[in-house]
C-alpha positions, 0 to 999 in steps of 0.5 A: 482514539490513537493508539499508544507504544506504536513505532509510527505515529500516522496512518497505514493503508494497504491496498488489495483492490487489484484485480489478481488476474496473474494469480489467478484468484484474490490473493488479498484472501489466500490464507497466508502466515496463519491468518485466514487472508494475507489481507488480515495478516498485513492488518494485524502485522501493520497494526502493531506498527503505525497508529492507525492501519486501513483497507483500501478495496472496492468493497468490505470482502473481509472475514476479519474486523478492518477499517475499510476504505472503499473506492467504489465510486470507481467500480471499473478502475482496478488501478491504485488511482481511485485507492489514492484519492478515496484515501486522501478524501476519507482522511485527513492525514497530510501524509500516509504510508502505503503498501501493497497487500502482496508485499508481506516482507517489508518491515518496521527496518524498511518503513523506518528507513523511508520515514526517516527520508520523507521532508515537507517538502517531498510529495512522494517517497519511494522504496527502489530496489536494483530491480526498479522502483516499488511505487506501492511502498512509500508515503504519498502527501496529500499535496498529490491529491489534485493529480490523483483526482486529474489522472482518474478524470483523464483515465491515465492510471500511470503512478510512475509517471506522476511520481516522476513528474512529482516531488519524489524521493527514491530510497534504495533497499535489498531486493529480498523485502520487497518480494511481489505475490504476484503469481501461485508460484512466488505464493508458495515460495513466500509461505515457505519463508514465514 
């Protein structure tokens, strides 16, 4: 049942399938912005936004109510790849925006701008900011299913390239949005900015 009054009337999937190894633990599960998790934050913030938000992870490792989409098929694959083709498999959305569960600053402002660049046409859009382009915030049509699938088979796990090679939009932003958790120190600096 969709829900209603939501700005963005199609599907949301936060990925928090890495593997942390810069931070040194989940960041998915590091309390953040009185939530438990920043997993369950981003749920609960995106929820508000899009008609339908899910989890992409190799497992349900989640203290909170989600719906889950699991990529465990590929148990040895921490890359986004295998996150990309059990999301377009597990749905049936022709397009669907993505974000990373360690970018906790982009917001309805930046989705909106990105919805209001994608066509039919395009098989990606992407947010790019001075710093270079951020290939886990955007919206991926399923028109790119065949190359997610091809990539896993040839263990080439290289989204730039597919997206390069791809009809891909890159929309430029201010850099603040889209912030990375990446290591304990952008961690902290990003609990002092909630």
């Amino acid at each position: 049942m969709s829900k209603q009054n939501v700005p963005f009337s199609m599907s949301c999937v936060i990925f928090a399938g890495g593997k942390s190894s810069r931070m040194g633990q989940d960041k998915s599960l590091l309390p953040f912005g009185g939530c438990n998790s920043l997993a369950e934050y981003q749920y609960q913030r995106l929820s508000k936004l899009f008609e339908n938000v899910y989890i992409s992870a190799k497992e349900n490792k989640f203290d909170f109510d989600a719906k889950i989409i699991e990529d465990s098929l590929t148990e040895s694959v921490f890359a986004p790849t295998a996150g990309f083709e059990a999301m377009f498999q597990q749905l049936q959305d022709e397009r669907i925006f993505v974000l990373s569960v360690d970018t906790p600053f982009v917001d309805e402002e930046e989705i909106r701008v990105l919805l209001e660049n994608d066509s039919k046409d395009l098989d990606a859009v992407i947010a790019e900011t001075a710093s270079g382009s951020h290939p886990m915030c955007g919206i991926y049509h399923r028109s790119l299913l065949p190359s997610f699938e091809a990539m896993l088979q040839e263990d080439n796990h290289r989204l730039g390239q597919l997206l390069k090679m791809s009809k891909s939009k890159y929309v430029m932003f201010e850099e603040a949005p889209f912030i990375n958790l990446n290591y304990p120190e952008e961690y902290e600096e990003a609990l002092k900015r909630i």
